[in-house]
NUTORZA-12802 format. One record per residue: residue in three letters; x, y, z of N, C-alpha, C in turn. Coordinates in steps of 0.1 Angstrom, whole numbers, plus 5000, padded with zeros to 4 digits. Layout:
N
ALAXYZXYZXYZ;...
This chain:
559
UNK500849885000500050005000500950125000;UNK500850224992501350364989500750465003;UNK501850475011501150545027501150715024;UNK502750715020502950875015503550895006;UNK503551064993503551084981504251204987;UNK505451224983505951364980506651404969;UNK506151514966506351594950507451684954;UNK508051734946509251844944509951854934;UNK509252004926509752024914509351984896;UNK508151884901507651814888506351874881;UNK506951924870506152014862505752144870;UNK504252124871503952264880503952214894;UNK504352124900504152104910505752164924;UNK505452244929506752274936506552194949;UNK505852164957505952104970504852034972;UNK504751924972503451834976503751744984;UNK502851694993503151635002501451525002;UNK501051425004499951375006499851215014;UNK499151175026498951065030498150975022;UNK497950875016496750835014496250715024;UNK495250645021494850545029494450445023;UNK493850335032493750225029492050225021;UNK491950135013490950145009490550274992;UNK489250304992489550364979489750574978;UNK491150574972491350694976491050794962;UNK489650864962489850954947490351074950;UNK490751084939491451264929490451304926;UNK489951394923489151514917489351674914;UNK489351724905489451884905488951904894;UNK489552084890488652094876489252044863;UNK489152064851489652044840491252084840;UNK492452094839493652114837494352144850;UNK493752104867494152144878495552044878;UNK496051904871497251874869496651714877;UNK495451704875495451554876496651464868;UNK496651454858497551404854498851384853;UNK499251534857500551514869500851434878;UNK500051414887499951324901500351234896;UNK499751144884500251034882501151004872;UNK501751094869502851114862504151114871;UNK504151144880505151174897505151044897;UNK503850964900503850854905504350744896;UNK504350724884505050624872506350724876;UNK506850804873508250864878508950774885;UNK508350764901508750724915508850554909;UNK507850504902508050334902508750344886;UNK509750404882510450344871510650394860;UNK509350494856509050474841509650624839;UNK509650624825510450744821510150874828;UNK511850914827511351054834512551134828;UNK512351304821513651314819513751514823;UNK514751574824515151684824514251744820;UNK513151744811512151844805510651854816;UNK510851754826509751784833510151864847;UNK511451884848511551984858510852114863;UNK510052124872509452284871510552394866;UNK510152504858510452594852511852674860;UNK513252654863513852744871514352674877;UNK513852564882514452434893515752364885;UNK516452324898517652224888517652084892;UNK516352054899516551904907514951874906;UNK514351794905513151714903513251634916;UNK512051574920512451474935510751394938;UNK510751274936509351244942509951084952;UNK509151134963509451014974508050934979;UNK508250834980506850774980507550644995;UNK506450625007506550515013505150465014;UNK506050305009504750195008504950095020;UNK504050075027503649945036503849795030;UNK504849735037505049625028504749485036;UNK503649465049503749425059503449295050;UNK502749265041502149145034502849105021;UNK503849155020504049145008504148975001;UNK504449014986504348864977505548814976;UNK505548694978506648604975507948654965;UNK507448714954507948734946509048904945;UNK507848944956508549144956510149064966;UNK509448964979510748954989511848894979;UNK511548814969512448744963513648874957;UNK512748944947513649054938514449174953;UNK513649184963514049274969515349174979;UNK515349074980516749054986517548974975;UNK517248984965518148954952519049114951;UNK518849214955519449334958520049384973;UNK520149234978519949294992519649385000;UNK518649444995517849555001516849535009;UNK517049645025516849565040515549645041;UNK514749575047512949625047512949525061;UNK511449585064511049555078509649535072;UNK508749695077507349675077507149795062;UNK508249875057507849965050508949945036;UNK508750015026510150095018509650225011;UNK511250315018511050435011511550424998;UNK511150504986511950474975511550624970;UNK513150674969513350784962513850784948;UNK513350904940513450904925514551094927;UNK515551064920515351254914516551224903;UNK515851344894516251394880517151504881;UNK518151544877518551694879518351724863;UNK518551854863518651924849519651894841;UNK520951784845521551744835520951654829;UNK519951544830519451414832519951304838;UNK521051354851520951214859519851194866;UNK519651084868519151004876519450944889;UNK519050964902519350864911518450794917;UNK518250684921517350614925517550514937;UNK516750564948517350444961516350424966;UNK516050244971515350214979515250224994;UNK515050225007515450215019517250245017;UNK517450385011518950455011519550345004;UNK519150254995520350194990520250214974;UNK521250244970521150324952520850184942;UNK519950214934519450104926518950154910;UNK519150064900519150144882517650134888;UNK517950224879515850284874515750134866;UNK516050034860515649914856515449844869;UNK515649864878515749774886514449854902;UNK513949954899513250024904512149984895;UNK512249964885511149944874510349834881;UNK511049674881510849564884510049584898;UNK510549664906510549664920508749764920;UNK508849854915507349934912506349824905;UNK506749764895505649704888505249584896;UNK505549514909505249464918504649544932;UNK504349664931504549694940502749774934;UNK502749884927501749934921501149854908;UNK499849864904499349844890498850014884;UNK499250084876498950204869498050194857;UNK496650234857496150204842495850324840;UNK496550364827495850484819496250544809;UNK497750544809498450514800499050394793;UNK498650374780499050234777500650184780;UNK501550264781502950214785502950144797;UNK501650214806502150164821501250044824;UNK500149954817499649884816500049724816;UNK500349654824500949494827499649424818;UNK498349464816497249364809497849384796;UNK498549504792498549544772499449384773;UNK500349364779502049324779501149164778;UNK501549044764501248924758501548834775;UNK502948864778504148754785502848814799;UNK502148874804501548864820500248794816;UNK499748764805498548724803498148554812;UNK499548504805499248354810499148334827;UNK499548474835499548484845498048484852;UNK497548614847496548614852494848534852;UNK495648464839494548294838495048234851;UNK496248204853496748094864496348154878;UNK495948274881495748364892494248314893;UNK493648344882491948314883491448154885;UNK492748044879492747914880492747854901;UNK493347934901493347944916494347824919;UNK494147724929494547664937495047514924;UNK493847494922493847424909494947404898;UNK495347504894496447574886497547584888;UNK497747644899498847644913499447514911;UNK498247394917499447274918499547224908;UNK499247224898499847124882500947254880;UNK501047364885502047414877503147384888;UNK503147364897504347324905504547194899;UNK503647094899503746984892504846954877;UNK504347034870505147114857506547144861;UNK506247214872508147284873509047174876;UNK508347104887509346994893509646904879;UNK509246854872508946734863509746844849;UNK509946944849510847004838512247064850;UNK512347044858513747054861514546914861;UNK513546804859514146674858514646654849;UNK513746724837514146684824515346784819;UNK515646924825516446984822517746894830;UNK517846854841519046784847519546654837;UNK518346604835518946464825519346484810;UNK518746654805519446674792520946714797;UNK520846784807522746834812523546744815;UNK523446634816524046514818524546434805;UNK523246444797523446434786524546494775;UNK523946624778525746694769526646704773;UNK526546664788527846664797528846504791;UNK527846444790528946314785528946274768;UNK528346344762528546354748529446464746;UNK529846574750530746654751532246584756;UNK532046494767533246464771533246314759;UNK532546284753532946164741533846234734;UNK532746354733533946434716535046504718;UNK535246504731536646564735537646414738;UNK537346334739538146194739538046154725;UNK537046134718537446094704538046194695;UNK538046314699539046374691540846394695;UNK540846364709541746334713542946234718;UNK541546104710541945964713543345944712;UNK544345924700545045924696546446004708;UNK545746154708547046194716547146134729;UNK545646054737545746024751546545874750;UNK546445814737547445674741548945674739;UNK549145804730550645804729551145884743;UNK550645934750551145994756550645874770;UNK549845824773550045694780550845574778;UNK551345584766552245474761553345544760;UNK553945644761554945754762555245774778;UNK554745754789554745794802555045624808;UNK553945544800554545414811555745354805;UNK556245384792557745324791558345374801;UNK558345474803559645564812559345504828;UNK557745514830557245514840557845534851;UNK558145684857558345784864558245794878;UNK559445774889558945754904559045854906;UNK557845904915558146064927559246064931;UNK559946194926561346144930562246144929;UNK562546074922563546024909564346064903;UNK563546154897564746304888565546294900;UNK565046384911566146434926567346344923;UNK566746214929567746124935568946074925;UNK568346064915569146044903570346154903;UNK569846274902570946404899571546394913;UNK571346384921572046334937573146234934;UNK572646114927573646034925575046084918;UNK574746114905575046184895576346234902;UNK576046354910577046454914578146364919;UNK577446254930578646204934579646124921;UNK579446014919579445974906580446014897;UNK580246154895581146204884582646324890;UNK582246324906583346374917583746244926;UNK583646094918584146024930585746034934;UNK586146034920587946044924588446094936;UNK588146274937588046364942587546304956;UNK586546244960586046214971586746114976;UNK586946024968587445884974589045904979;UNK589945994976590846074978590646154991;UNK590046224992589946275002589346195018;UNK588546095013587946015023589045965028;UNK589945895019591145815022592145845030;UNK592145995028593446075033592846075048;UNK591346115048590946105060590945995071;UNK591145855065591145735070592545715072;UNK593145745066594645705068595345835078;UNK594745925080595045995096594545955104;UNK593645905109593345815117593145715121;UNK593845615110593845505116595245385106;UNK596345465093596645455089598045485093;UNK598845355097600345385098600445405114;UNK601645365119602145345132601445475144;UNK601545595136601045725143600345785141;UNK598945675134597745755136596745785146;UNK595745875147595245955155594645835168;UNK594245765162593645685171594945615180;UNK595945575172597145495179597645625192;UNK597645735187598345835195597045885206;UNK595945855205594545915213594745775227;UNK595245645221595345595232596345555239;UNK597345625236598645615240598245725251;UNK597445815250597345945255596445885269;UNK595245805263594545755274595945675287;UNK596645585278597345515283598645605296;UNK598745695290599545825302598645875311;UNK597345865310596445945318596245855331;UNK596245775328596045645336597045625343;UNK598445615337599945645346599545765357;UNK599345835349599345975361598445975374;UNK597645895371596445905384596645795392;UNK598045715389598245625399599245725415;UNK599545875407600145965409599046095417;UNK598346105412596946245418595646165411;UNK595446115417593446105415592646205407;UNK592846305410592346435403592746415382;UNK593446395381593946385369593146275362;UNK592746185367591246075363590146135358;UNK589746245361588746325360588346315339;UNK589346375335589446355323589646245316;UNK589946135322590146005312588845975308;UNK587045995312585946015301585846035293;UNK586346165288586446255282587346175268;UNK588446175274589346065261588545965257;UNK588145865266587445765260586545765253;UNK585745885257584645895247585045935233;UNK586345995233586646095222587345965211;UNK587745855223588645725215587645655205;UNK586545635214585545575208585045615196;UNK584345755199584245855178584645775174;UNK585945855175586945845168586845645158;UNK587045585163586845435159585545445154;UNK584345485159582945485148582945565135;UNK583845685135584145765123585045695112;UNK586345635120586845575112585845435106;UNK585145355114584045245107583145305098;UNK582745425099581745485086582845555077;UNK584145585081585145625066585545485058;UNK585045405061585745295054584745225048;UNK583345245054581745225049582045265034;UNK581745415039581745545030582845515014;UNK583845445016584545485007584945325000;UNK584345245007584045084998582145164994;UNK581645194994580645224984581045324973;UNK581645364973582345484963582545394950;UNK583045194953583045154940581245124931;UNK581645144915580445144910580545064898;UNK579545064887579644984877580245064869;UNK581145004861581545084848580245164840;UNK579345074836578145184829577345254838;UNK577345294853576145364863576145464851;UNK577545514849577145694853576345724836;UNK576645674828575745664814574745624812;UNK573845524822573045434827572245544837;UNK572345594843571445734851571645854844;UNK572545884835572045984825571245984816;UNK571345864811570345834802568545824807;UNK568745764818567945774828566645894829;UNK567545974832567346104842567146224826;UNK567946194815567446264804566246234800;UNK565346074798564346004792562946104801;UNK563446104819562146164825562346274827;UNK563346364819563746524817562646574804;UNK562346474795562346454781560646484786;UNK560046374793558646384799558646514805;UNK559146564812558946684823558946814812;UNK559446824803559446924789558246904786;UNK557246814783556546794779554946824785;UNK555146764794553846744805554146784820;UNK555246884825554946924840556246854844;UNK556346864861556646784872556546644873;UNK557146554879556546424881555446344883;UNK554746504894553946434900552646484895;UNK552846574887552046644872552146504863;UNK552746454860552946384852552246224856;UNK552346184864551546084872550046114874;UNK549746184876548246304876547346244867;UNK548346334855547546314843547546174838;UNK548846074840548445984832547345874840;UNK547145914851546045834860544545874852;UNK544746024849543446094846543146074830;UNK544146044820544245974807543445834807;UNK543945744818544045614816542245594822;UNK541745724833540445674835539745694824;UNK539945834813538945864809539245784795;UNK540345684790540545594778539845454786;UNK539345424797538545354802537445414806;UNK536745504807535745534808534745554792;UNK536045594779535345564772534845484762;UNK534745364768534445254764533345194770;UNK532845274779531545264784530445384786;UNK531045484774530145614775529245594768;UNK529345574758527945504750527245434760;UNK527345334769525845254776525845394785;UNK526645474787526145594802525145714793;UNK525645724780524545844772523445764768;UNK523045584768521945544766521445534778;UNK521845524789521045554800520445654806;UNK521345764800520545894800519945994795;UNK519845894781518645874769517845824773;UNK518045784783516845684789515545764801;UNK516745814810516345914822515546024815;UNK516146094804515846174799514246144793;UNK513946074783512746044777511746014789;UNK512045934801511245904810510846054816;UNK511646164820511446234826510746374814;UNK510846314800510146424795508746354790;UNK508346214794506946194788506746254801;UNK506946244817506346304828506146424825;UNK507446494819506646644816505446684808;UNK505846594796504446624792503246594793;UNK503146454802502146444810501346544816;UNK502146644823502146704833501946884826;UNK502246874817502046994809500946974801;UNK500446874796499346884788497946844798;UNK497946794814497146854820496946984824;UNK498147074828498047164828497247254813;UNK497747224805496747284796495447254795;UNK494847184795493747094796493047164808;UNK493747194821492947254833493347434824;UNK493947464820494047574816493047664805;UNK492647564798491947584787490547604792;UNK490047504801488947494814488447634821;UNK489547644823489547794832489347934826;UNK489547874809489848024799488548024799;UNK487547964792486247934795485648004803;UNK485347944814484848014828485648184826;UNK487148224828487648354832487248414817;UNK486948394802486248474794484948514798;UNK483948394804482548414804482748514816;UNK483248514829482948594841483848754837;UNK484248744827484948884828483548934817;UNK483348914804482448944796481149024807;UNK481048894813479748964821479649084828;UNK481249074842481649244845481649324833;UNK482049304829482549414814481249484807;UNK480049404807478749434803477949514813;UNK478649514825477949604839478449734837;UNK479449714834480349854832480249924813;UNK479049934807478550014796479849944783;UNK479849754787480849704774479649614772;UNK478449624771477849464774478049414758;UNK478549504741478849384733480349344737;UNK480849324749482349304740481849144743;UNK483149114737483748964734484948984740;UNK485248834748486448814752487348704749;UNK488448644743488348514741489848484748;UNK490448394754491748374756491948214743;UNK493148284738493748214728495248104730;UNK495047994727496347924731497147934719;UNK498547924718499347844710500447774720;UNK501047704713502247614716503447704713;UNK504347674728505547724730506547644731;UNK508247674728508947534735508547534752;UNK508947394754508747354768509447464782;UNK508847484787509447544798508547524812;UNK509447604822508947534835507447544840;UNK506647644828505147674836504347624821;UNK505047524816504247434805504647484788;UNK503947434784503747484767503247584764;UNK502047624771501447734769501547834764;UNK501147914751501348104749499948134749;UNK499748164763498148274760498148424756;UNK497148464747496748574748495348624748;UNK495048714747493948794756493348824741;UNK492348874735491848924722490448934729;UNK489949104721488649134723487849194713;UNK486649214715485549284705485349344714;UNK485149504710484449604721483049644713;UNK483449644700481649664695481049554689;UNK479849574688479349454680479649474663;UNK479749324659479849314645481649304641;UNK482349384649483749394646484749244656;UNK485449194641486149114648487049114663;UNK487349014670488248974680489549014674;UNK490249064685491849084679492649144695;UNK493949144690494649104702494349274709;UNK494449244721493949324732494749484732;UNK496049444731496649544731497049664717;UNK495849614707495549654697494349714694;UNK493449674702492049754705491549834709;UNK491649804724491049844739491550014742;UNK490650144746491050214744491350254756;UNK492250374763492550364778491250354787;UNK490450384784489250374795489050224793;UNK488650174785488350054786488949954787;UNK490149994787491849904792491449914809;UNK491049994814490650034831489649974833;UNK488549944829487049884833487849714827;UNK488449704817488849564820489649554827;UNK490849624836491149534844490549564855;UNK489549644861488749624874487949524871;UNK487149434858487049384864488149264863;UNK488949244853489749124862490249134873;UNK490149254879490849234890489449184903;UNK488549214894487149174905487149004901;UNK487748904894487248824892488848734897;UNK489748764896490748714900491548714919;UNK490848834926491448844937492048884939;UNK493148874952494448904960495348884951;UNK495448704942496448664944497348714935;UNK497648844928498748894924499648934931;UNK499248974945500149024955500349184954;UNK499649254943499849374941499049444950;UNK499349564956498749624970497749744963;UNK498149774956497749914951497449894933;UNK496150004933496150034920495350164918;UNK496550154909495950344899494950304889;UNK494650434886493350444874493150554875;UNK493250584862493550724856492350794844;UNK492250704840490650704830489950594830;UNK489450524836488450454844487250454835;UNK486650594840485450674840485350754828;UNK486150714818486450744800485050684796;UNK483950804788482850724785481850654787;UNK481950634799480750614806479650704820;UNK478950694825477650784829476450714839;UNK475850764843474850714852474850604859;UNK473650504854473950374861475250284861;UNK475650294851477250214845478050274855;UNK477750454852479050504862478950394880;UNK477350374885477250314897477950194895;UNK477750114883478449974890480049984889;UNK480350104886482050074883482450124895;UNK481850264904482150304916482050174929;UNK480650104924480750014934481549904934;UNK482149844919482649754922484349754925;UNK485149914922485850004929485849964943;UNK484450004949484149994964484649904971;UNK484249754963483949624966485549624966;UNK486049624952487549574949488649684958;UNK488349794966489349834979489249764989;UNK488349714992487849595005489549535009;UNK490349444996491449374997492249434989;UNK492449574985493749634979493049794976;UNK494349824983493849994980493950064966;UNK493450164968492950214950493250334951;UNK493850414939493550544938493750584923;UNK492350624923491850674909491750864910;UNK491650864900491551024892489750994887;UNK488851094890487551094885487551214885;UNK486251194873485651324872483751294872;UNK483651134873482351144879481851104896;UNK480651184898480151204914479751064915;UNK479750924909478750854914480350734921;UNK481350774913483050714919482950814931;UNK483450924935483751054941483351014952;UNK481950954950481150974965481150834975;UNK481750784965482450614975483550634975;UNK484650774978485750744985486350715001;UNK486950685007487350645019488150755021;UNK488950855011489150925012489151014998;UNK489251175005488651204986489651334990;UNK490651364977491151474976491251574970;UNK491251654970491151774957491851834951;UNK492451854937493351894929493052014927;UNK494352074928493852284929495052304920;UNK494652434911495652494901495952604908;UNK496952674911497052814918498052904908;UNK497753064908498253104897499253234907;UNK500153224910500853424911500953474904;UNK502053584908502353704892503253584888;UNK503953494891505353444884505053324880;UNK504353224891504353094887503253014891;UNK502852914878501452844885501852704892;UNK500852684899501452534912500252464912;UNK500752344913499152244917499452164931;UNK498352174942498552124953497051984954;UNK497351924961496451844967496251844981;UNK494751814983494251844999493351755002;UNK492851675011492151605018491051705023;UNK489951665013488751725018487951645024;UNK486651685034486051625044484651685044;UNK484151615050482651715053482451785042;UNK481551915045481052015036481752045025;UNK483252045028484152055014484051964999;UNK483851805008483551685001482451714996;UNK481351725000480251764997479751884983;UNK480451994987480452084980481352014963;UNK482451964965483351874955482651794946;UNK481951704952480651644942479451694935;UNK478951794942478251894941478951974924;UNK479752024925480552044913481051974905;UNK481551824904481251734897480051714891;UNK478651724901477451714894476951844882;UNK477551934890477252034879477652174888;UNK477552174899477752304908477752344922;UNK478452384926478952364941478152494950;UNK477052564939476952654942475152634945;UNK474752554939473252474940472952414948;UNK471952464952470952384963471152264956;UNK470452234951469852104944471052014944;UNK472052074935473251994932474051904947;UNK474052024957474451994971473651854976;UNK471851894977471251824983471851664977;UNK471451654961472051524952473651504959;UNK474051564962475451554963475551434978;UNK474651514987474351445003473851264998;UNK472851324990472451184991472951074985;UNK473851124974474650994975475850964979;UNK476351024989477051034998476850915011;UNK475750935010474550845022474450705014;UNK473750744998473850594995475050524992;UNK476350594991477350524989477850445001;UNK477650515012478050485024477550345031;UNK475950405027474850275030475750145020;UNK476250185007476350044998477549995007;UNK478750035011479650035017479549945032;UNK479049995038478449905047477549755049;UNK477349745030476849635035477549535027;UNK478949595018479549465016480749415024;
């Protein structure tokens, strides 16, 4: 529901401010007081074009702020509104302004959002009839909607029915090109995945290896060098009459003299022994060390060649363990395809089962759909004939669509508004007034369930009069009961079933003209209809003006 409207700067309007309420709220004033401003601010605020030329005269900034009540909202507004993560409670403010260069800024509850995306967010939010651009009935793609709205509960679940049963079949076709895809990337690659698995297991490559190999290597080709020096090392300590170890325990051997001499001098013969001992395990690993130093005449040509063959792989395809990887991942998918064919007939399989269910399930849905066009032609025709259309014709039209998740279906809408003249598509006919009486009454015959809180109507009351005018006011009446309304009239038999009624004023200075709106009441109201009827200045007109004031009131209370 639209709670409050503020204007600044648009067209003639310099400052407006207005509450409206729940239930049905009319406009009224005289001929060019800027009715159609109001609702021009208001398409502004939900989306629709707005540009630098409608700035009041002088101004450099345009501004309309509007907060709607969102305590109920539909499924579908919470969906888009936290698809933007935009944070709501019980309300949203949503500001519009233009400056005189033609930016645009647009925020919902302070968070900046495209005017496409304000669009989405308004056209859920308001319905506008009066101008054909702002119209969701002209638009082919909402049609099929508001059959399924009027199908009710009925409709509801085959189309959930429908959805589930076409996301099966969308998962079993993706499986489908998922492994026909991965065929034709193997069969065109066949060839390169066996040479290069019959290229990798000759060699066949340890984690590793390279390292150890080039480790060997070094030694290998510096053994001279080492085995020379090992030796020199072994032959000081333990080679020839006066080596280290011979003279370490000669040393022990004096230490031991001495402490038959001072006890104290014992202290250190640990110390030697431990050092004797090394010493003899150093020399047992220099002698290790340097009997493995012998090798085969061919090693060192024999690990070159080696260590070149998985140097040769590593140029080619990575690391080792890159190279291991892939040839695991080669060898599943040259075994896997040899069983892809029975896995794409099995999913030829899943697939066909899961698309006769859809269309099982879609061709009930049409079948309950087609049911329903019936009934929702006949019951609209009929409102439509209350409201001064009694030739039209209504027909909803099928054709066949590709499959998707809410069936086969393409409906459209096609009418006759006079007699004699063919049916033809809706949004090719219907003139704005009668674009307005059809959708009050679809919207009289369909309900809540669009979720939409509010609706405008702007020419409504285009061509029609007297009794006609009563059944459109009352069914107005009836249809604010469960969504609030706010129309623009200029006939007293709408005016006088408002919940609330406001009045559109032109005001002129020496410099500039302004249009304001005001919540009239009592005698004002009164006087307001009274002038609609013909004069605010007449007895008569007044008295007529009371009394249907009273019978509207009376009608009001009793539905």
């Amino acid at each position: 529901m639209l709670c409050s409207l503020y204007v600044k700067n648009y067209a003639i309007i310099q400052n407006l401010r207005v509450e409206f309420s729940e239930g049905l709220n009319i406009l009224s004033g005289e001929t060019g007081a800027g009715k159609s401003i109001i609702v021009g601010s208001l398409s502004m605020l939900l989306g629709y074009r707005a540009s630098a030329e409608m700035i009041r005269a002088g101004e450099k900034k345009m501004t309309v702020e509007g907060v709607f009540s969102v305590e109920n909202l539909s499924d579908e507004l919470r969906a888009v509104l936290e698809e933007n993560d935009i944070d709501f409670e019980d309300s949203l403010i949503i500001r519009r302004e233009v400056t005189d260069s033609g930016k645009n800024t647009c925020r919902i509850n302070d968070a900046t959002v495209s005017v496409a995306y304000l669009k989405r967010v308004g056209a859920l939010l308001v319905d506008i009839h009066g101008q054909h651009e702002h119209q969701r009935l002209l638009s082919k793609e909402n049609h099929i909607g508001y059959l399924d709205l009027y199908g009710g509960d009925e409709i509801k679940r085959q189309v959930i029915l429908v959805s589930e049963s076409y996301e099966k079949m969308r998962e079993a076709r993706k499986v489908i090109t998922r492994l026909k895809n991965e065929q034709k990337e193997i069969a065109s690659r066949m060839d390169e995945y066996v040479r290069a698995v019959e290229e990798i297991e000759k060699v066949s490559p340890e984690p590793g290896e390279d390292e150890n190999i080039s480790a060997r290597l070094r030694v290998l080709e510096s053994a001279e060098k080492i085995y020379k020096y090992v030796d020199e090392s072994y032959e000081k300590l333990y080679g020839g009459n006066n080596n280290a170890i011979a003279l370490l325990s000669d040393s022990v051997y004096a230490v031991e003299r001495a402490g038959g001499y001072d006890e104290n001098i014992l202290r250190i013969l640990p110390m030697l022994n431990e050092a004797l001992i090394n010493m003899e395990e150093s020399v047992n690993e220099l002698r290790s060390y340097r009997s493995g130093l012998e090798f085969e005449p061919y090693e060192l040509e024999r690990l070159n060649e080696r260590l070149a063959d998985i140097n040769r792989l590593k140029r080619k395809y990575g690391e080792i363990n890159e190279i291991l990887e892939m040839h695991k991942n080669m060898k599943l998918l040259l075994e896997g395809a040899e069983n892809l064919d029975e896995d794409i007939n099995d999913a030829m399989k899943r697939y066909e089962a899961a698309k006769s269910e859809y269309m099982s399930c879609a061709e009930a849905l049409s079948s309950v759909r087609k049911n329903a066009a019936e009934s929702f032609a006949s019951s609209l025709e009929g409102e439509l004939a209350e409201m001064a259309m009694k030739d039209a014709r209504f027909e909803v039209r099928f054709e066949r669509k590709k499959e998707s998740e809410d069936g086969f279906d393409e409906v459209e809408f096609f009418i006759s508004t006079n007699k004699g003249q063919p049916l033809r598509e809706l949004a090719k006919t219907a003139s704005g007034g009668e674009i307005s009486r059809i959708m009050l009454a679809l919207k009289s015959i369909i309900g809540t369930g669009d979720g939409i809180g509010t609706m405008i109507f702007d020419e409504i009351d285009t061509g029609i009069s007297g009794n006609t005018a009563m059944v459109v006011a009352r069914k107005m009446a009836k249809l604010s009961l469960t969504r609030q309304i706010i129309s623009i009239t200029h006939l007293s038999q709408i005016a006088s079933h408002a919940d609330s009624h406001f009045l559109i004023k032109k005001t002129d200075d020496e410099d500039m003209t302004s249009t304001s709106l005001t919540l009239i009441e009592g005698e004002d109201k009164i006087r307001e209809i009274a002038r609609i009827i013909g004069s605010s200045e007449s007895e008569t007109a007044i008295t007529h003006a009371r009394a249907m004031l009273e019978e509207a009131e009376s009608y009001k209370r009793s539905i």
